[in-house]
C-alpha positions as CSV (number, residue, x, y, z in Angstrom):
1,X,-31.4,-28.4,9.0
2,X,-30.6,-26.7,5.8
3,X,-28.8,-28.7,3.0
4,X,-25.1,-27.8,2.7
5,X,-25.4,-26.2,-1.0
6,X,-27.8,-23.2,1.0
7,X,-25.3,-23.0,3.8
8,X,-22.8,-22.1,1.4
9,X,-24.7,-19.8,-0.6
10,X,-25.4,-17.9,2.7
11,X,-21.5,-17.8,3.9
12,X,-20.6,-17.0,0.5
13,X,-22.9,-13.3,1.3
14,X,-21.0,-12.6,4.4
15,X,-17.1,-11.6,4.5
16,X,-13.8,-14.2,4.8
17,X,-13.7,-13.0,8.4
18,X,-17.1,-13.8,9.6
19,X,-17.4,-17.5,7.0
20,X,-14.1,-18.7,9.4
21,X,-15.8,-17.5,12.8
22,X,-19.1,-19.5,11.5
23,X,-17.0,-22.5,11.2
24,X,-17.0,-22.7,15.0
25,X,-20.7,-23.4,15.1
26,X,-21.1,-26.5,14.0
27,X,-19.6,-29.4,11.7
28,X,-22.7,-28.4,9.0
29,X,-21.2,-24.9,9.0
30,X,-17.8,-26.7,8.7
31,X,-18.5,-28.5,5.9
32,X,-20.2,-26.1,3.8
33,X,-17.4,-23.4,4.9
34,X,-14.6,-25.5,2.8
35,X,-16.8,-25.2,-0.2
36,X,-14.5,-23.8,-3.7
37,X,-18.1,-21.9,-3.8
38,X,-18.2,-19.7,-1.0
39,X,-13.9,-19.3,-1.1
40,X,-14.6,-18.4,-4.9
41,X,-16.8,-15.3,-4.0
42,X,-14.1,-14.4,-1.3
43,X,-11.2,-14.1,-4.4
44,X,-11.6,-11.2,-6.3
45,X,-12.5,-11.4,-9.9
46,X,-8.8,-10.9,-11.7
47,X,-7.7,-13.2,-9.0
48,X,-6.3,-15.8,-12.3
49,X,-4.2,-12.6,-13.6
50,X,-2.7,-12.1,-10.1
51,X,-1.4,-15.6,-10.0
52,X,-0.2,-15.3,-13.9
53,X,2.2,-12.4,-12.4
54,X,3.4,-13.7,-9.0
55,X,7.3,-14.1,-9.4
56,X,7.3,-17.8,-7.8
57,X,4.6,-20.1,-8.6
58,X,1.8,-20.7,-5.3
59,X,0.8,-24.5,-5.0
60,X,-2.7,-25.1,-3.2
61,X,-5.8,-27.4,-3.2
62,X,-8.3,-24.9,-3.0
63,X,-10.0,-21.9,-3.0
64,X,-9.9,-21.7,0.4
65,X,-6.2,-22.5,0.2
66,X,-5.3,-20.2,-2.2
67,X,-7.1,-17.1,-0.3
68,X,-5.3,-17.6,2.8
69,X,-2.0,-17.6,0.4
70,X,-2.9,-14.3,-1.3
71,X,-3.1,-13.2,2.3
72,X,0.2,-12.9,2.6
73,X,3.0,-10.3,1.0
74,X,3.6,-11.7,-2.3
75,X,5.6,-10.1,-5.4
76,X,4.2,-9.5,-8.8
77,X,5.9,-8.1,-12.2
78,X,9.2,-9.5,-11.9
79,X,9.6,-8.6,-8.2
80,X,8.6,-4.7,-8.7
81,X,5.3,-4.6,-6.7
82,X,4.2,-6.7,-3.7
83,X,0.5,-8.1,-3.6
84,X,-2.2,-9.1,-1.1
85,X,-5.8,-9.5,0.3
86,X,-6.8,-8.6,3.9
87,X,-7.5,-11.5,5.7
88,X,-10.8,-10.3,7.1
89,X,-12.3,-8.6,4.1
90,X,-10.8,-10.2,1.0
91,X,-9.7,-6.0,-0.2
92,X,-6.8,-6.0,-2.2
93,X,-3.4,-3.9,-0.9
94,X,-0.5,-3.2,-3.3
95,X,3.5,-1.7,-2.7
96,X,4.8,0.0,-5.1
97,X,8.7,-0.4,-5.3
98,X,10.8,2.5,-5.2
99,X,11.6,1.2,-8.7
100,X,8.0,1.3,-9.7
101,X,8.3,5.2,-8.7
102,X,9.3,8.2,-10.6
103,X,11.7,9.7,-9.0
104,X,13.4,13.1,-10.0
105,X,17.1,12.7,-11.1
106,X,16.9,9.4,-9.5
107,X,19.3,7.6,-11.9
108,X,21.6,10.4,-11.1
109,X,24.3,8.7,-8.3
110,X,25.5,12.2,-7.2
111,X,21.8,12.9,-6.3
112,X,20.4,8.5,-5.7
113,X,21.8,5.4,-5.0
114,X,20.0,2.1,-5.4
115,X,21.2,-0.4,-2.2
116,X,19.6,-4.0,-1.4
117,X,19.0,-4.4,2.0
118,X,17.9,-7.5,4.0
119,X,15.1,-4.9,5.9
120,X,13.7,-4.5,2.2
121,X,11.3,-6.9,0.8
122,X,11.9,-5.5,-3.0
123,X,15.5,-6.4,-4.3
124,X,16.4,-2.3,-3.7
125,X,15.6,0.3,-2.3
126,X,16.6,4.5,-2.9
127,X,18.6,6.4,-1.2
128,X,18.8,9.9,-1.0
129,X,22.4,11.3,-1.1
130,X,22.0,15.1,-2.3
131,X,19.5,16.9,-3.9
132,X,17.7,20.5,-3.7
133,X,14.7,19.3,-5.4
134,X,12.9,16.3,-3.9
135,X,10.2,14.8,-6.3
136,X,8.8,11.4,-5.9
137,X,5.8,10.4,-7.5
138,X,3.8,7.0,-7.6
139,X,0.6,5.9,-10.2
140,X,-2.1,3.1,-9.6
141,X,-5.3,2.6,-11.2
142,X,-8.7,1.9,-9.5
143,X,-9.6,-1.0,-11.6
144,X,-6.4,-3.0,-9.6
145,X,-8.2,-2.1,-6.2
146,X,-11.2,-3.8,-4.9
147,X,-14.4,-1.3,-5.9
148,X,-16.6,1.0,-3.6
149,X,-13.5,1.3,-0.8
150,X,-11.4,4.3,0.1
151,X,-8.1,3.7,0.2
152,X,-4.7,5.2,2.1
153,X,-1.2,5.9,-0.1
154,X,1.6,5.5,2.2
155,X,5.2,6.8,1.4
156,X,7.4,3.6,3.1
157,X,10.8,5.5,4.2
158,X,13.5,5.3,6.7
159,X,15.6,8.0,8.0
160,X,19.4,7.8,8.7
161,X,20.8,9.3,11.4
162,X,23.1,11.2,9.3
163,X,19.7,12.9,7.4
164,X,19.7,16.5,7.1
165,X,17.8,19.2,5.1
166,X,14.7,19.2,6.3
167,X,14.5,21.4,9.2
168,X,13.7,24.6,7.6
169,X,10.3,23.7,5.0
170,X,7.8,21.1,5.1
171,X,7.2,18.1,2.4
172,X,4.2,18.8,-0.1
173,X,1.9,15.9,-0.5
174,X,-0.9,15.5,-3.0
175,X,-3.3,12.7,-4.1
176,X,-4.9,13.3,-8.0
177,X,-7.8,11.3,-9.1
178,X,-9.1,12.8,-12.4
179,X,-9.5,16.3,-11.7
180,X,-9.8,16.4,-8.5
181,X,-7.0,16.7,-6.3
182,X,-6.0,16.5,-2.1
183,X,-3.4,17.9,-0.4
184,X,-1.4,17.8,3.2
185,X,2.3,18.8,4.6
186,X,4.5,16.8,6.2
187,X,7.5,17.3,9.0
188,X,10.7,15.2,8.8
189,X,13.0,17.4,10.6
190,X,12.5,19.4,13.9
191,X,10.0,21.4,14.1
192,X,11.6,24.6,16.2
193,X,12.0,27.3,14.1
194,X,10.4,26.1,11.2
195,X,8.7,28.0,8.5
196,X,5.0,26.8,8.9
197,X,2.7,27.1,6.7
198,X,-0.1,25.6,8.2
199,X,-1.3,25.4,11.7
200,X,0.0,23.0,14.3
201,X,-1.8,19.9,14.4
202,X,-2.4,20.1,10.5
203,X,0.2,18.0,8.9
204,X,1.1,14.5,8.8
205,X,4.2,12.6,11.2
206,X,5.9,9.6,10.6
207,X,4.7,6.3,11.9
208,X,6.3,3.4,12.7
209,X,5.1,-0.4,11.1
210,X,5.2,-3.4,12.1
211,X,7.9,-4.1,9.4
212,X,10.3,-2.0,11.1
213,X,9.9,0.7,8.2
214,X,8.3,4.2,8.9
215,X,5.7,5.0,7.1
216,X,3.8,9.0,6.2
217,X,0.3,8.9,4.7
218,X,0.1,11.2,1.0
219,X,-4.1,11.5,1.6
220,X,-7.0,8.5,1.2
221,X,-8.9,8.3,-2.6
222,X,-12.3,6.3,-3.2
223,X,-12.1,3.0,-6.0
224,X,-15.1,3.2,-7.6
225,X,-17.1,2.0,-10.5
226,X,-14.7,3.8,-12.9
227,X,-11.5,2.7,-13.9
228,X,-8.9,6.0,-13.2
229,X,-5.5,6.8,-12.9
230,X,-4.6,8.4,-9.8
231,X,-1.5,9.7,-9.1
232,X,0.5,10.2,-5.4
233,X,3.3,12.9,-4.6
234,X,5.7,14.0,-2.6
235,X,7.5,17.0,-2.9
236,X,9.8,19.8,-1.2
237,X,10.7,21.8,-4.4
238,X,10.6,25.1,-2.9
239,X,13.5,25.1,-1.3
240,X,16.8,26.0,-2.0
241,X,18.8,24.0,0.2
242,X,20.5,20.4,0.1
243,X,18.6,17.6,1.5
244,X,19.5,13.7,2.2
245,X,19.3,10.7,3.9
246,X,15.8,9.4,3.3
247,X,15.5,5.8,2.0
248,X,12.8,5.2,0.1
249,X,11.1,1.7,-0.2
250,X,8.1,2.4,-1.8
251,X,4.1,3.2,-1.8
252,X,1.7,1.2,0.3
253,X,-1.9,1.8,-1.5
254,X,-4.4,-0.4,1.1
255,X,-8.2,-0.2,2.4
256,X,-9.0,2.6,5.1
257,X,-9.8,0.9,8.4
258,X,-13.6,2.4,9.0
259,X,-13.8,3.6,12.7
260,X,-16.9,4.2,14.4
């Protein structure tokens, strides 16, 4: 019994996920769901900026339209950094491409090479030949990420079968917001007979993903109110001894899944 205009207003208070399932209820709710209203509170603000940097154009009718198409992996800044909003929430996720990344000697081709791959969705990715000092380091500020969220960082990486190197220390990760800084370790080679430092069941493991990439999490960081630079690592500079055959396709930084 309530006009359309205050069916919208109300969707427009609830998330993407929950607008779609109220759809379902009836053709009122239907109507006032396809409303550029309620899809332009969904979008988030910078939303025109994000389209100014995709590398190919999006065609679409409406804000409804164009949310669903920001749902999907898209590539920003010439084809360095891949884009998109979670489906269910509207949060924004970026990738990082290894090229986005600052990576120690990594223009050095005794130490790096750059390959394209058709697994890859950036135009290459970084290969680790030969080095004794491993150093990669990623930056993002808060004001790109949607506010009031904690967020994951995510080292994207595959591992050859040819790897070797990293059966004797572990990998140091760190996550630096301002001055405040978290840490972890992380295994990449068997674990018999390795020096560790911290007690079992303390460090991170490698996941698979649904791309067919592995992924290991650096730590989680809050986006709040202030706009800051925070800054992710990995490291195993301790070490003396030659390491190889990571590849390296970038940093995932996306919303925390909340479990209760």
């Amino acid at each position: 019994m309530l006009p359309e205009h205050c069916l919208s207003e109300i969707l427009s208070l609830t998330s993407p996920k929950d607008a779609l399932r109220s759809s379902l209820v009836s053709t009122s709710f239907r109507s006032a769901i396809e409303s550029d209203y309620v899809w332009e509170r969904f979008l988030p603000a910078d939303y025109g900026d994000i389209i100014s940097r995709l590398r190919n154009p999006l065609e679409f009718s409406s804000k409804k339209e164009l949310f669903l198409c920001l749902c999907h992996p898209l590539l920003l800044d010439a084809g360095t950094k891949s884009f998109k909003l979670e489906k269910s929430s509207g949060k924004k996720s970026y990738i990082l491409s290894a090229k986005e990344l600052s990576i120690t000697w990594g223009n050095d081709p005794i130490r790096w090479s750059w390959i394209s791959s058709a697994s890859t969705r950036f135009s290459t990715a970084a290969v680790l030949r030969a080095t004794d000092w491993l150093e990669i380091q990623g930056k993002i500020r808060t004001g790109m990420l949607t506010l009031n969220t904690t967020y994951g960082a995510y080292v994207i990486m595959k591992i050859s079968d040819r790897a070797y190197g990293f059966d004797s220390r572990p990998l140091e990760m760190s996550i630096e917001v301002r001055d405040r800084i978290s840490s972890g370790t992380a295994f990449l080679g068997k674990q018999d007979g390795m020096e560790k430092e911290v007690n079992e069941g303390d460090w991170e493991v490698l996941r698979g993903r649904e791309d067919g990439w592995m992924e290991i999490e650096l730590g989680e960081f809050f986006s709040g109110e202030d706009d800051e630079e925070v800054t992710m690592s990995l490291r195993e500079v301790k070490g003396c001894q030659l390491k190889g055959g990571l590849v390296i396709e970038g940093i995932e930084i996306r919303p925390k899944t909340i479990r209760f």
